[in-house]
N, C-alpha and C positions, 0 to 999 in steps of 0.2 A: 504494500500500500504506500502510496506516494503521493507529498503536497505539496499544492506551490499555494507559496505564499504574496500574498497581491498588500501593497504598500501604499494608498493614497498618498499623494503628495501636494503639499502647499504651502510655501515658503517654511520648509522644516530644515533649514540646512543646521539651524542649530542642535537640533534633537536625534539628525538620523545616523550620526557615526556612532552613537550609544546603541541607539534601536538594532542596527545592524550588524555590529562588533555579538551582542546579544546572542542574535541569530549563529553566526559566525562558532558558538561556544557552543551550540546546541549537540546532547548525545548521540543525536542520526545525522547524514550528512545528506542521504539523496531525497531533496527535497531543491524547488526553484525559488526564487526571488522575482518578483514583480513589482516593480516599484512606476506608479501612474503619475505624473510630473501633470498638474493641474495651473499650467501656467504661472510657476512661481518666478518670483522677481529678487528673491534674497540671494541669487547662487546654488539653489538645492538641485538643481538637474545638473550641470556643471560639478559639485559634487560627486555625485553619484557615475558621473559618467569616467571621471578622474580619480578617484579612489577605489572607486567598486563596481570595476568592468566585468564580475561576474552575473552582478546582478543587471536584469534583462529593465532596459528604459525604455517606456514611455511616454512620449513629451504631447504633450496636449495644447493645441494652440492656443485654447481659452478656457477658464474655469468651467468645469461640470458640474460641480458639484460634487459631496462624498458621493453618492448614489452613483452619478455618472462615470465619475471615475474608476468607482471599483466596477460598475458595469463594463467597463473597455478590457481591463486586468482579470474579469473571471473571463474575457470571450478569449484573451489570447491564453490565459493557463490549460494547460496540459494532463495535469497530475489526474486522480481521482479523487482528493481530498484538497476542497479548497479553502484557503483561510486568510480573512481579512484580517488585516493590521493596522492600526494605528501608527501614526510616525512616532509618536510621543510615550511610544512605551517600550518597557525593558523587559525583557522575558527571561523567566530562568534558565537553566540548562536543560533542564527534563519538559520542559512545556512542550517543545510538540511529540514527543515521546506519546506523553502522556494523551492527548489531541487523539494520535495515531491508533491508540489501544483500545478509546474508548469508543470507533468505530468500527470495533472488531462484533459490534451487534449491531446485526444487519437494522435492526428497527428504528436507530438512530440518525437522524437525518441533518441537526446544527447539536454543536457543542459549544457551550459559553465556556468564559473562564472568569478564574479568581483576580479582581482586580484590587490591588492596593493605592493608595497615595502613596507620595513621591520620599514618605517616611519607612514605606516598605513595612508597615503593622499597622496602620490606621485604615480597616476595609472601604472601597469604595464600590464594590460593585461583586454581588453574589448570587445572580440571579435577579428576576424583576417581576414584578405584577403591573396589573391596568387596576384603579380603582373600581369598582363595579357601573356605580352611575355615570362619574365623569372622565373614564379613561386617563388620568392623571398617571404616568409611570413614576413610579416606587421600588426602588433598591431596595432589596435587604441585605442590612449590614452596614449601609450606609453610616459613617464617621465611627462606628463601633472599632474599638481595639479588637484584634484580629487575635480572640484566644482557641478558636476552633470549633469555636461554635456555629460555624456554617461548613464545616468540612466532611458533610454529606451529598453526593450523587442525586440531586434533584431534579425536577419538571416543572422551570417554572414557568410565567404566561410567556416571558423572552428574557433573552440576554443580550449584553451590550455591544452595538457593533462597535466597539473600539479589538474585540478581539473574538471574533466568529468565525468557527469555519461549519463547512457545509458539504454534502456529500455531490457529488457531481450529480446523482442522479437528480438531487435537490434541484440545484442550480438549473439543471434543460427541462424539468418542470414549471419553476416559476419564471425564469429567465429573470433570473435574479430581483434585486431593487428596483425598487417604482420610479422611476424617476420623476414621476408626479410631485415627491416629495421634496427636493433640491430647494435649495441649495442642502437642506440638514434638516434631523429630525421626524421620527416614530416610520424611518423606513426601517432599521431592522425590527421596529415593531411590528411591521405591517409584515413583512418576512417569515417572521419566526408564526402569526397565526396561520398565512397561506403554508406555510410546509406542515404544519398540522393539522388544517383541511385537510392537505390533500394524506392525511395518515403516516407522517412520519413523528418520529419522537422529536421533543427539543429540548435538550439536557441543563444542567450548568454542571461543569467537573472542577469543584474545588481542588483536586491537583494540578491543576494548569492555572500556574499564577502567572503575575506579572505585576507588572506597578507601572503606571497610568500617571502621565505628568499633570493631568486636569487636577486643578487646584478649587479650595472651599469658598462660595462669596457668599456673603452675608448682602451684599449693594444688589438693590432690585435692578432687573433686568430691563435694557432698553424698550421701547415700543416696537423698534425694528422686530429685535427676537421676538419680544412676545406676541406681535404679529404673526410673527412665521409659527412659532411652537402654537398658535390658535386654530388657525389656519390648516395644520399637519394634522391635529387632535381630532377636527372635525372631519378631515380628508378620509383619515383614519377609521372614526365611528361609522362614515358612509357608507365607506365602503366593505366593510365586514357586519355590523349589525344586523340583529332582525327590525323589521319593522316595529315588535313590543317594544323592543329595546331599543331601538332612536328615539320613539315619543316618550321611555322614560327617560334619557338622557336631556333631551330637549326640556321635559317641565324639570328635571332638578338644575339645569341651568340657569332657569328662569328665575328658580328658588335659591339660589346660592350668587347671581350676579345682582346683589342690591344694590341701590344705591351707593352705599358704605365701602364698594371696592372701589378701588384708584380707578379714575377714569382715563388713565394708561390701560386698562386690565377691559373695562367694558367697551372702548374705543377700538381695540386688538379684538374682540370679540366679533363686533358688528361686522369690521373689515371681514374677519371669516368666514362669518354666515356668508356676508353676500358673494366672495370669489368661489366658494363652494356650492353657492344656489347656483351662479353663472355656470356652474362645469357638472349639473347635473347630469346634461343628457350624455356626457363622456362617460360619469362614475358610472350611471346607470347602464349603460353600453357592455361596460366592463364587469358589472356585476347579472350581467346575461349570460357573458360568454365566458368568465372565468371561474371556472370551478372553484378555484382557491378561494375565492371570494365568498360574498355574504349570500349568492344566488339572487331569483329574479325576486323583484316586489310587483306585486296586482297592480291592475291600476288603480284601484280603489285605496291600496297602501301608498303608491305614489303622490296621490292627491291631498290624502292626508299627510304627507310628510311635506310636504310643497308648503303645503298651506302653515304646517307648526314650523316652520324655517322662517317664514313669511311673520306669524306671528314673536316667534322669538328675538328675530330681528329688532322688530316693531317694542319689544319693552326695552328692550337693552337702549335703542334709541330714545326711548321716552324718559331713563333714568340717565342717560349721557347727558339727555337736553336740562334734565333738571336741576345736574350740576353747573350748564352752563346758566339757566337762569337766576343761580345764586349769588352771579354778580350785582341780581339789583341792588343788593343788600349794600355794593361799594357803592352806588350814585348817592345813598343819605352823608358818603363821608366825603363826596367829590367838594363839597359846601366849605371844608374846612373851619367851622364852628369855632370862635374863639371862647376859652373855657372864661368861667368867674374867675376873679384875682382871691386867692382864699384869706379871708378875716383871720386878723392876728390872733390868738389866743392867749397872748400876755398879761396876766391880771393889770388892772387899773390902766395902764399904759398902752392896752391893745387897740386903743381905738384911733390915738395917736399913730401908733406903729403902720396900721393902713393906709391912711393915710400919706402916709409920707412915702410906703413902698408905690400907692397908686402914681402919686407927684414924677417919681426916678419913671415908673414908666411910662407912663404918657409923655414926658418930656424926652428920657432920653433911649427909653427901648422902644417904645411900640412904632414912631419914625424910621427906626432901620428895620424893623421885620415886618414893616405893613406890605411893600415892595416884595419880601421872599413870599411872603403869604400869601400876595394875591396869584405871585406865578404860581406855587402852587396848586391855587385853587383852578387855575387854566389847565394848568397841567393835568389833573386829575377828573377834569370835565373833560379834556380831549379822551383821556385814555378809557372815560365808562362808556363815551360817544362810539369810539372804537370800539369795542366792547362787545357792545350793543350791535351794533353793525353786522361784525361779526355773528353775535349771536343768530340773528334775522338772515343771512344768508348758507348759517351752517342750518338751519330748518328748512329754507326754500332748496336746497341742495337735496337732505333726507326726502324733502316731498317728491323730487324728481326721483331721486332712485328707489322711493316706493312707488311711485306707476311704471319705472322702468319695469321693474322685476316682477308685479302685477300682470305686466303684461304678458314677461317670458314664459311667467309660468302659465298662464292659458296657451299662448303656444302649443306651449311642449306639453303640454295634457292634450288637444284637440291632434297634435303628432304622433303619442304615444298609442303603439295599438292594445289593445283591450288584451289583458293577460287574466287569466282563472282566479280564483280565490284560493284562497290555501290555507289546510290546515295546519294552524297554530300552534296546536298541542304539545309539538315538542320543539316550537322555537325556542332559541337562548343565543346568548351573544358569541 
């Protein structure tokens, strides 16, 4: 049994002489190198092609993406055991040993591995779960000291693409990663359920460590990501759920995106729905004809998922607006109100004491700060004006892209041909 090993690459020049040297130390020797050059600009193809001419280059004219790029690296591997790598990670000597043995059962189709922090005993990755309503992926083991308490041979929902491999026959069934998903994010989720549709197993083998350069943030995640990680989740739910199971995804969304999350979080949200509503009649195309997939939905299911996309949209919009309408609350302070001068409190003497601080300001402070005061007050009447503006054209915007999508989706219902009812009984996700 023999693997090649496929290496995304994107500006790694710092990390891949470790990653490689690694490989390099490994206890079996016949196995390949594949290393996919994803248009990097730091020197890491020039690297590789100058230090380590055994291993097989790459060079990609423009980013693919992780997805794309290990897509290019499983079409030209050879082996029967294929395994995706990370640039940023260091592997034991026994890893792919270990990889190799444990698809000496046939029923095994991806093997995960033990993934550490860059401490080499603080776990980062042991196997994974989807939460049940919102598909949220969950490490276990996650920042846990690594005492052995996950050093059992499990099944769990996936493992991390930072260090997956896969059996061939795996890879010409699904023909790998969606690349739906690119740039990054819940493709090897989406992976690891099509190969167990289609009946293979998907392990995690706590003997196949490694240590994984990804580092812990505590600082919330730009909009950019959490756009895309919105975006992927729903991509994700679409395309494998039953029809039970996206309407209860949809209402507990509904019940868990209140007001009270960051409007980073339900802005990233709306974005989803709607690039997701827009590529329905793709998913649904794909959930026709790919087995691995969630199978076909009635029209009668289609209709109602239309519509509760359409609806969830529509609150997430109506609590985004209603944090923008919370600025009316700055126009009472645009006025900049000047406060009372507060009464002395000095026995006997206090009423002199006022007196006299009134005198000092009317003469010689309230002349220099009546000029900062009134810019000011301009200033802060331009910025609620704007504001407001604003406000009024990000609702006349929402109202346009609710009759756009209004309209798609009668479309693509009066397009969609009439599919059977189906029973229920043993739908699950």
């Amino acid at each position: 049994m023999k693997a090649s090993i496929i290496i995304p690459v994107w500006n790694g020049e710092v990390f891949l002489p470790e990653c490689l040297n690694a490989l390099q130390r490994q206890t079996i020797s016949d196995f390949e190198i594949i290393a996919v050059d994803n248009a990097s600009t730091d020197g890491s193809a020039e690297l590789l092609a100058r230090a380590y001419s055994a291993v097989k280059l790459i060079r990609n004219p423009s980013n693919m993406g992780f997805a794309g790029g290990c897509n290019i690296g499983l079409r030209a591997a050879a082996a029967d055991i294929l395994v995706l790598l990370n640039q940023d990670t260091v592997v034991r000597p026994d890893w792919l040993a270990v990889i190799l043995q444990t698809f000496h059962d046939a029923t095994i189709g991806i093997v995960g591995c033990k993934a550490h922090y860059a401490d080499g005993k603080t776990l980062q990755h042991a196997g994974a779960y989807l939460t049940p309503q919102s598909a949220f992926g969950i490490h276990y083991g996650r920042g846990e000291l690594d005492e052995g308490q996950y050093n059992q041979l499990t099944e769990p929902d996936y493992v991390t693409g930072a260090a997956l491999a896969l059996r061939r026959e795996v890879y010409e069934q699904t023909h790998g990663f969606d690349e739906g998903f690119n740039p990054a994010l819940y493709e090897e989720v989406d992976l690891c359920w099509r190969a167990r549709r289609l009946g293979w197993r998907v392990v995690y083998q706590p003997a196949a460590v490694l240590v994984h350069a990804e580092t812990i943030s505590n600082a919330p995640p730009s909009y950019a990501w959490q756009s895309l990680f919105e975006r992927n989740r729903y991509r994700f739910v679409l395309r494998h759920w039953s029809s039970a199971a996206l309407d209860d995804f949809l209402a507990h969304e509904i019940v868990s995106t209140t007001e009270q999350v960051e409007s980073r979080v339900i802005g990233a949200r709306m974005r989803a729905l709607v690039v997701n509503f827009m590529q329905w009649p793709t998913l649904n195309r794909a959930r026709n004809d790919d087995p691995s997939l969630g199978g076909p939905l009635s029209s009668a299911e289609q209709a109602h998922l239309l519509d509760k996309l359409l609806e969830t949209r529509t609150v997430f919009a109506q609590r985004w607006l209603a944090g923008l309408s919370a600025q009316q609350n700055f126009r009472a302070l645009a006025a900049l109100p000047e406060g009372d001068f507060p009464r002395s409190t000095v026995p006997v003497l206090g009423h002199w004491v006022t007196h006299i601080r009134a005198f000092f300001l009317n003469t010689f402070v309230r002349p220099y700060l009546a000029p900062l005061i009134d810019q000011q007050r301009q200033y802060n009447q331009y910025l609620w004006q704007y504001m407001e503006n604003s406000r009024l054209h990000v609702e006349e915007s929402n109202d346009a892209i609710n009759l756009a999508l209004e309209l798609a989706r009668r479309e693509w219902l009066n397009l969609t041909p009439n599919q059977p009812e189906k029973d229920h009984a043993h739908d699950h996700k």
